[in-house]
Backbone as CSV, one residue per row, in Angstrom:
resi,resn,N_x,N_y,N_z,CA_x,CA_y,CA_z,C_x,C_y,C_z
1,UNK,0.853,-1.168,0.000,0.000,0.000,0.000,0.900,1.232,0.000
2,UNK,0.730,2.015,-0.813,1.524,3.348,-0.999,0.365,4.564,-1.323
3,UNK,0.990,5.622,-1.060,0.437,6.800,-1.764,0.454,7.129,-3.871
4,UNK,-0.347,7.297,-4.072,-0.140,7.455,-5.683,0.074,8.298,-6.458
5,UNK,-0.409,9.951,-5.679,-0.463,10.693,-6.491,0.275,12.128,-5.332
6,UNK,0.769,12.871,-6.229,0.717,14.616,-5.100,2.735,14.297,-4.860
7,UNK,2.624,15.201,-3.846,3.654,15.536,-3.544,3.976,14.137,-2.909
8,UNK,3.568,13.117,-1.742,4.521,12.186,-1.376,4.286,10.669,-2.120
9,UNK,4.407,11.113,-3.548,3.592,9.520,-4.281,4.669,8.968,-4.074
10,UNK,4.672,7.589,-3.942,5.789,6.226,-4.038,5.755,6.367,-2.292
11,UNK,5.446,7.132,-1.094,5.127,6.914,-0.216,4.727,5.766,0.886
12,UNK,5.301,4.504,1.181,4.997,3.630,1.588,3.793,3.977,2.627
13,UNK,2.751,2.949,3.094,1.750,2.834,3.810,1.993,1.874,4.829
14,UNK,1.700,1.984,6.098,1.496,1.027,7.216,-0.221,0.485,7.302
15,UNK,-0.566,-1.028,7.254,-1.882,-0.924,7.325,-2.031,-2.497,8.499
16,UNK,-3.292,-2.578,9.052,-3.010,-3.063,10.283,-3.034,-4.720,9.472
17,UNK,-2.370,-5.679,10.574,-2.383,-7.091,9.833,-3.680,-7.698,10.549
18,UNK,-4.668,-7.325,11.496,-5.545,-8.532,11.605,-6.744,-8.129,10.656
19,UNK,-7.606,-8.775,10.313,-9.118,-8.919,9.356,-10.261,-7.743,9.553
20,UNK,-10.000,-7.100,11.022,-11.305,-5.971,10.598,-11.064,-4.970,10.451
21,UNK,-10.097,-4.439,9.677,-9.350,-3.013,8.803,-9.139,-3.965,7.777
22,UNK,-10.309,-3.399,6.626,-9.753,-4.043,5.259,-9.502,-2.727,4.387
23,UNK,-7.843,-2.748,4.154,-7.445,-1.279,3.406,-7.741,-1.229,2.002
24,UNK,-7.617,0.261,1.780,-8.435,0.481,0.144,-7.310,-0.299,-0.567
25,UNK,-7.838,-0.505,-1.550,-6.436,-1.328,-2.591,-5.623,-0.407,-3.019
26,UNK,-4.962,-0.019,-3.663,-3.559,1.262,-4.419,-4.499,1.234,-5.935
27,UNK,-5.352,-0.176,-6.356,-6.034,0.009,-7.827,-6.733,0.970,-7.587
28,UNK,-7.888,0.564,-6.612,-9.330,1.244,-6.541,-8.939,2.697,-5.781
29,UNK,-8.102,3.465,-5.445,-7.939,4.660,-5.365,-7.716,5.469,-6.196
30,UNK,-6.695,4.880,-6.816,-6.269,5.224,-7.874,-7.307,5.498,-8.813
31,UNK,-8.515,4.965,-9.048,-9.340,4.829,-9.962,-10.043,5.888,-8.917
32,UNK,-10.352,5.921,-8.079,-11.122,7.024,-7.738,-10.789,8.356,-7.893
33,UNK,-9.312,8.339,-7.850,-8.796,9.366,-7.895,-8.980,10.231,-9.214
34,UNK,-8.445,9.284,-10.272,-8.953,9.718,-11.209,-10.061,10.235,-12.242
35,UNK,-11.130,9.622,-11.074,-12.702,10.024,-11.434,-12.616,11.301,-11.013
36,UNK,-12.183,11.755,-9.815,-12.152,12.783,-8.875,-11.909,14.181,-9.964
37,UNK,-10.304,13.968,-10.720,-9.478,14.699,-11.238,-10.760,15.025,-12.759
38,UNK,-11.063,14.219,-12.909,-12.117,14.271,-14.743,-12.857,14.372,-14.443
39,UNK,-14.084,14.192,-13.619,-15.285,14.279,-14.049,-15.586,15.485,-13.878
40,UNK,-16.542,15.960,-14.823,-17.156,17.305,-15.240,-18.160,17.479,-14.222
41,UNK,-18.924,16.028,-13.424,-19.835,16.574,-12.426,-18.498,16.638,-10.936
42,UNK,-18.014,16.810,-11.041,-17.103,17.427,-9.670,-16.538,18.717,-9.603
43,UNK,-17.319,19.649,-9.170,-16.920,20.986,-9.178,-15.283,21.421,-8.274
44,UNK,-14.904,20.493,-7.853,-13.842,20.821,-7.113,-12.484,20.288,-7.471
45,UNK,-11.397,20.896,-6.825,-9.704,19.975,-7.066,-9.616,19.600,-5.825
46,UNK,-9.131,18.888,-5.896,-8.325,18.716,-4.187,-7.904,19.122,-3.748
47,UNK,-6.873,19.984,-4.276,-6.057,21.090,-3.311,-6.781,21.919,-2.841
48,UNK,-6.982,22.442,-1.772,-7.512,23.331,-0.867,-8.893,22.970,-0.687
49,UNK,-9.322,21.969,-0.382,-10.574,21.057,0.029,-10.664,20.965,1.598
50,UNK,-11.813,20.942,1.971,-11.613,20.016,3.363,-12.240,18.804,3.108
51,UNK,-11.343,17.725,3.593,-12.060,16.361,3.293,-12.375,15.412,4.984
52,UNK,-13.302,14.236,4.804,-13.524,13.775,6.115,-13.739,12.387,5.153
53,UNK,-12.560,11.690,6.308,-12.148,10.081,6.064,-13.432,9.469,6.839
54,UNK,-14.599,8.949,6.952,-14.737,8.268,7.849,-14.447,6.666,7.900
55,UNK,-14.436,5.954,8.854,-13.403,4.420,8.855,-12.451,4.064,8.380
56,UNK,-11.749,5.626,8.910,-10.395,5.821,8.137,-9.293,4.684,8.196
57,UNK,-9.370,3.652,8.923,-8.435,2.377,9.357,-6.586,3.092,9.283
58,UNK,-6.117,2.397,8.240,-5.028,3.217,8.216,-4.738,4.731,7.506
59,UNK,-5.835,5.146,7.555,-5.827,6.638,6.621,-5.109,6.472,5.286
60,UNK,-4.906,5.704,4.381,-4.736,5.865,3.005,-5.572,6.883,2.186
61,UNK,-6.849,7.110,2.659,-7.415,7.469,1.670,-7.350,9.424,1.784
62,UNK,-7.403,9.538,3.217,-7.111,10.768,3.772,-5.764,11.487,3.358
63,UNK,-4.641,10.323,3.489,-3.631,10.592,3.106,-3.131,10.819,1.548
64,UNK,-3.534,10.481,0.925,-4.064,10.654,-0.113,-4.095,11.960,-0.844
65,UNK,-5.333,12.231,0.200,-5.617,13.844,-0.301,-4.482,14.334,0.248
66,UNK,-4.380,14.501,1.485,-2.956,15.137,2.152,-1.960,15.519,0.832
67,UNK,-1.247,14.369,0.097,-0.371,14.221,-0.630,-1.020,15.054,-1.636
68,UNK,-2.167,15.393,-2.410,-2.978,16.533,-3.197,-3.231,17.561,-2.678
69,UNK,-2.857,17.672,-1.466,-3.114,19.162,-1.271,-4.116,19.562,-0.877
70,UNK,-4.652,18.499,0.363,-5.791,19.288,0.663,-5.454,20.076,2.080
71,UNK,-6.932,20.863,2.340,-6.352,22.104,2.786,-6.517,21.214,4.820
72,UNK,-7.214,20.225,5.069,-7.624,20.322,5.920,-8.085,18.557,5.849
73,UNK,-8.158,17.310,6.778,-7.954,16.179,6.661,-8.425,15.915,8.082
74,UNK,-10.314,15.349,8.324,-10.803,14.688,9.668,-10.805,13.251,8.815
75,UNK,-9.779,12.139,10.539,-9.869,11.016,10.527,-11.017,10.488,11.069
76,UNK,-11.920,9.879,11.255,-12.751,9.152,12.372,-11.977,7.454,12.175
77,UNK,-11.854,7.344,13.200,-11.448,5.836,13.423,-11.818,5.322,15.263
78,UNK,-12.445,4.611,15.599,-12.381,3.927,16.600,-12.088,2.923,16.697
79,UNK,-11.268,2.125,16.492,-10.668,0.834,16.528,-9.173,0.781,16.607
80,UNK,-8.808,0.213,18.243,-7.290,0.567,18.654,-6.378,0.234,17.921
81,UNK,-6.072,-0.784,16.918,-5.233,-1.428,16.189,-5.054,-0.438,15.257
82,UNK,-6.527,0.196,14.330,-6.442,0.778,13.562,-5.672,2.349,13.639
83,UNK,-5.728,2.805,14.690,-5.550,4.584,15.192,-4.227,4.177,15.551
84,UNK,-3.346,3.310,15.870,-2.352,2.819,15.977,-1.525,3.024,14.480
85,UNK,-1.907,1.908,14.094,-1.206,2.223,12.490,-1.207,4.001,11.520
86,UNK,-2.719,4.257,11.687,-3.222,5.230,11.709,-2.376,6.295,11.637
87,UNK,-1.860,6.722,13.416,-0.657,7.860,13.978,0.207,7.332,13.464
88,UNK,1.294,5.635,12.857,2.431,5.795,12.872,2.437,6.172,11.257
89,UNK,1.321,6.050,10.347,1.493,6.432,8.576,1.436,8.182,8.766
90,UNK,0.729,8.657,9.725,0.482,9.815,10.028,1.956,10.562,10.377
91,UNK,2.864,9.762,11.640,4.458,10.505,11.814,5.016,10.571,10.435
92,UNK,4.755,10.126,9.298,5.518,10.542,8.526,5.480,11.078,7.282
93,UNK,3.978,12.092,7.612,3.581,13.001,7.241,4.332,14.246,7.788
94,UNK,5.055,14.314,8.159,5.525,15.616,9.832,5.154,16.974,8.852
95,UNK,5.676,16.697,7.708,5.366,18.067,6.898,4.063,18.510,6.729
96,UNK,3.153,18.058,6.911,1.516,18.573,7.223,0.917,18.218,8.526
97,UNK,0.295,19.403,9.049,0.034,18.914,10.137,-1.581,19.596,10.343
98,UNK,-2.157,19.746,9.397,-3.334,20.173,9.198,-4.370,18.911,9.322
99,UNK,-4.624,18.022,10.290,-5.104,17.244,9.744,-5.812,17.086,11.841
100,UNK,-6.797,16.122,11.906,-6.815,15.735,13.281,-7.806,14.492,13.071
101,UNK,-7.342,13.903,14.334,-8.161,12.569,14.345,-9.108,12.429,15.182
102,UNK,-10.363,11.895,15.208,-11.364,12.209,16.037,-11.795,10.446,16.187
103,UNK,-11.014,9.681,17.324,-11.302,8.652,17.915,-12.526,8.233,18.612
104,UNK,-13.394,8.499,17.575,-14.938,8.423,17.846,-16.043,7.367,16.999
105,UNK,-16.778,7.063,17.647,-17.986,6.136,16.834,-18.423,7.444,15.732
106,UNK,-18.211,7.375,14.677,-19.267,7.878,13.630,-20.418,7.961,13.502
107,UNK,-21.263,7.268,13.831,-22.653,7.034,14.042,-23.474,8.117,15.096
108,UNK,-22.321,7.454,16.466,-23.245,8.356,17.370,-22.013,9.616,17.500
109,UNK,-21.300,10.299,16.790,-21.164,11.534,16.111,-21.932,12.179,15.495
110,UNK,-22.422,11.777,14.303,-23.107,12.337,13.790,-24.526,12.493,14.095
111,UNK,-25.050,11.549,15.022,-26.573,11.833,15.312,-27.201,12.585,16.610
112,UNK,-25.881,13.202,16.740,-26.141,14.455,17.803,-26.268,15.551,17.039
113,UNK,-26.854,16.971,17.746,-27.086,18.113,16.666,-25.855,19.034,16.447
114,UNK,-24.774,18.140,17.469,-23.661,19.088,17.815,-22.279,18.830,16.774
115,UNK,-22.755,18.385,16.274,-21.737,17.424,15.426,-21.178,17.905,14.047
116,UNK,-21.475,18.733,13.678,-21.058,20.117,12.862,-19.211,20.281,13.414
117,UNK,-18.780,19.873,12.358,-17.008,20.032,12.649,-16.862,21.623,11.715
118,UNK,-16.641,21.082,10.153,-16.655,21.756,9.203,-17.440,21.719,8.406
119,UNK,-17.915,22.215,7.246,-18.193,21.856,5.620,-17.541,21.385,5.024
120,UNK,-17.451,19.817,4.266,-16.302,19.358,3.650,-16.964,18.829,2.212
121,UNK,-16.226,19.537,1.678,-16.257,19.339,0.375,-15.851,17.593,-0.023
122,UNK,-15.533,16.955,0.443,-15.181,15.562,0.299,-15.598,14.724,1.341
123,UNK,-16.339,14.144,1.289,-16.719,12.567,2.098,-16.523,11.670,2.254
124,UNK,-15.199,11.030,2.404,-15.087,9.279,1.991,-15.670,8.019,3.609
125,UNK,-16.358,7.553,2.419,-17.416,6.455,3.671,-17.194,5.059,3.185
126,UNK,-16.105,4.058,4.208,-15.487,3.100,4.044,-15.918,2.115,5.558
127,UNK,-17.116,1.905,5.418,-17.268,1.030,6.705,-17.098,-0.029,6.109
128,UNK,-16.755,-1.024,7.539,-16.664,-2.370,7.181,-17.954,-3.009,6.187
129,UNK,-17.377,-4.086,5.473,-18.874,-4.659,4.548,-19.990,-5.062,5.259
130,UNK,-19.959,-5.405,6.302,-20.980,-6.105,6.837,-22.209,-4.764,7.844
131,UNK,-21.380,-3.877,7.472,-22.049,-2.720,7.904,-23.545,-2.379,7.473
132,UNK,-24.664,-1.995,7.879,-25.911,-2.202,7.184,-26.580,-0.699,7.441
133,UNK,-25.903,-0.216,8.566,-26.645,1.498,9.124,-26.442,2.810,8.249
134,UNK,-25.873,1.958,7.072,-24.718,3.405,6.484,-25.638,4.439,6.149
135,UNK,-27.022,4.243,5.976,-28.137,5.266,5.212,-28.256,5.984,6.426
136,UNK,-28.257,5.798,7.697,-28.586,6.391,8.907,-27.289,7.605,8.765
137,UNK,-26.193,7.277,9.049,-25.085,8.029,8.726,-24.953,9.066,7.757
138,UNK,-25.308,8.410,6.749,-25.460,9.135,5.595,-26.552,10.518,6.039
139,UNK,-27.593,10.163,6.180,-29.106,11.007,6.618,-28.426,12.000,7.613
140,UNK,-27.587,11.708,8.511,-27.591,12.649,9.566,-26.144,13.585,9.459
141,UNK,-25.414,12.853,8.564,-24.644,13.600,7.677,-25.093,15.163,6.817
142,UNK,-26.170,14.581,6.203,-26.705,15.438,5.316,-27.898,16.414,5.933
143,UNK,-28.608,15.716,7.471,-29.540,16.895,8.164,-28.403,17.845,8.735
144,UNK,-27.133,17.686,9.532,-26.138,18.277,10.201,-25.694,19.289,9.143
145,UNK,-25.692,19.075,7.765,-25.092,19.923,6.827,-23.758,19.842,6.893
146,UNK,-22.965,18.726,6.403,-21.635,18.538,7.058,-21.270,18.729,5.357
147,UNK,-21.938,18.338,4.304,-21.401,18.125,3.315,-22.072,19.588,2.560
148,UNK,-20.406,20.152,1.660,-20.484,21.599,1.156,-21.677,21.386,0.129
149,UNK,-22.534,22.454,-0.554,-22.926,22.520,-1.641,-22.681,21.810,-2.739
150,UNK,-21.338,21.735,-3.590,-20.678,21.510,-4.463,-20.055,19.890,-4.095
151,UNK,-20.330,19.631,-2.678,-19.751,18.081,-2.086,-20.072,17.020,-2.759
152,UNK,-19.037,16.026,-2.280,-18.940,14.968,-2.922,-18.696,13.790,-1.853
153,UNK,-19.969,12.401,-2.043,-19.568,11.741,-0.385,-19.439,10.437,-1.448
154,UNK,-18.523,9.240,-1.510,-17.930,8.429,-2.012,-17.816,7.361,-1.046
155,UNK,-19.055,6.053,-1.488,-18.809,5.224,-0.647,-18.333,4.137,-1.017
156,UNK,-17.167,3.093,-0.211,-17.264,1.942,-0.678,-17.557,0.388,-0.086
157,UNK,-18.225,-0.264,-0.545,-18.812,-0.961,-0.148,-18.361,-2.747,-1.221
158,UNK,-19.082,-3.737,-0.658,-18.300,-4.714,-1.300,-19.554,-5.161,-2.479
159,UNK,-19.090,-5.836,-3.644,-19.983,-5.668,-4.799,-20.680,-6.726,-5.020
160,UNK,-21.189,-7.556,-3.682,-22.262,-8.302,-3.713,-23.421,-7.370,-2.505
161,UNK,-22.911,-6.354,-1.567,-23.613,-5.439,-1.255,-24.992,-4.901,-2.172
162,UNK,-26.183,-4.997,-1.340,-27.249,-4.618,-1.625,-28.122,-3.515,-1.262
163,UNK,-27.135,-3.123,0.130,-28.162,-1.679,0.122,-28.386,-0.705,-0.663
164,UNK,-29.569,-0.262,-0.461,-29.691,0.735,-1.906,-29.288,1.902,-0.792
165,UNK,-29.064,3.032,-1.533,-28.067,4.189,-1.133,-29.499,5.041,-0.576
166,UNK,-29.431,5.931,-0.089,-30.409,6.608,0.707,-30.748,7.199,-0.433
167,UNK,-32.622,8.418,-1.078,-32.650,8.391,-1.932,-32.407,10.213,-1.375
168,UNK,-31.983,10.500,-0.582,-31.375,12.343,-0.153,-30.346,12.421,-1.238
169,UNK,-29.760,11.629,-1.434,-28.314,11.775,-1.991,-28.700,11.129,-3.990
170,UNK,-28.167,11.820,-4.689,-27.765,11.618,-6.384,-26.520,11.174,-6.353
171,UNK,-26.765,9.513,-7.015,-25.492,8.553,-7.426,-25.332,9.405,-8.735
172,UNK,-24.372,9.774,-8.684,-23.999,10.032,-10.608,-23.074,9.238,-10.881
173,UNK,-22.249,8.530,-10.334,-21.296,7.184,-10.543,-21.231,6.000,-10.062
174,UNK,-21.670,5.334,-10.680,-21.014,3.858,-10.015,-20.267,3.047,-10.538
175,UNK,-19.264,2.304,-9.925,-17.987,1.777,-10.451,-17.832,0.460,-9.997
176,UNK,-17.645,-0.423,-10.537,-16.674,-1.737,-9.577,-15.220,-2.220,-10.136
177,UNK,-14.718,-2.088,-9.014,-12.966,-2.610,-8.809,-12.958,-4.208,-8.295
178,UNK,-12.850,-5.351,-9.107,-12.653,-6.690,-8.063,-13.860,-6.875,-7.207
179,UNK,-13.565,-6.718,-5.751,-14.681,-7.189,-4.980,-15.541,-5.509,-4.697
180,UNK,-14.539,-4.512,-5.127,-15.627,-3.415,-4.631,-16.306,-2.424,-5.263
181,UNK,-17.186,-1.890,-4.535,-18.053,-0.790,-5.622,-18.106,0.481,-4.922
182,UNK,-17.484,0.971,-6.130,-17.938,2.329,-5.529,-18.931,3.679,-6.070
183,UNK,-19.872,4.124,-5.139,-20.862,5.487,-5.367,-20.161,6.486,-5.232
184,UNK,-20.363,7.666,-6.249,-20.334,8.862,-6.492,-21.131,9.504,-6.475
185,UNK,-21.521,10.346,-5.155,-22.929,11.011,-4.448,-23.139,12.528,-4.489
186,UNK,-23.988,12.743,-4.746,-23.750,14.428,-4.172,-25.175,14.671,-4.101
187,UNK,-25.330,16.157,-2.869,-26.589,16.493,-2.535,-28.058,16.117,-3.829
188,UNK,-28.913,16.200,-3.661,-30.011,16.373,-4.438,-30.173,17.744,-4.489
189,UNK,-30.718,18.240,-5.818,-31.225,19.568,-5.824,-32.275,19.754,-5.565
190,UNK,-32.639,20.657,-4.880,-34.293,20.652,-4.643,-34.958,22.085,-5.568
């Protein structure tokens, strides 16, 4: 696992060795990434974004942006193994330090009214597969107003997964990599 793109590409990754942190692949980022960079429905660059990892495990995907330039980088991770690996891919970042980790359940984060961090123009939502609440998350994501106007929330999920996506949110992409799939979301217009 490495970084791919930006200032620290070829970047080695630390990611945890037991089974419930399953890290993004180096393909399927890559491929996201590049959706990110082209598509005409993404009003934004990465550089100077605020983005929010949630089930960030070893932050690849956060880091990521980091390495593009984003302006501003929330981890959520609660899982000790994971926030472990997490801080040590994180020490060697030292050159950005714009970033913070919020060692919290996601869920019951977001379904308080207090839960307003920033506006982030980027969303990445990587729960484990067996995860089934993600529309709840999603919903209280989007009553909190966490995601900018112009936002973009990107989930991935595994590609025998059946939940249908909450209908608040417009898929304008869907993709599959191997075992995973990924949505390309953004607000509904009303």
């Amino acid at each position: 696992m490495r970084i791919i793109g930006g200032k620290f590409k070829g970047r080695k990754l630390l990611h945890p060795i037991n089974n419930k942190t399953r890290p993004l692949k180096d393909l399927v980022k890559e491929s996201i990434f590049n959706i990110i960079d082209h598509s005409k429905k993404i009003k934004f660059k990465i550089n100077n974004i605020n983005v929010l990892d949630l089930f960030a495990g070893s932050g690849s995907f956060g880091l990521e942006c980091i390495s593009r330039g984003a302006k501003k980088v929330f981890f959520f991770e609660n899982h000790p193994d994971a926030i472990q690996i997490l801080n040590k891919n994180l020490n060697n970042f030292k050159e950005f330090s714009n970033f913070e980790i919020l060692k919290k359940d996601c869920f019951k984060f977001f379904s308080s009214k207090n839960s307003s961090i920033y506006k982030h123009d980027l969303i990445f939502v990587d729960p484990p597969y067996k995860e089934n609440k993600i529309n709840e998350l999603l919903e209280n994501i989007l009553k909190n107003n966490i995601l900018s106007e112009n936002g973009v929330v990107i989930i991935h999920r595994h590609k025998k997964d059946e939940i249908q996506i909450t209908d608040k949110l417009e898929i304008f992409e869907h993709r599959n990599y191997g075992i995973s799939k990924i949505y390309f979301c953004k607000k509904l217009k009303i």
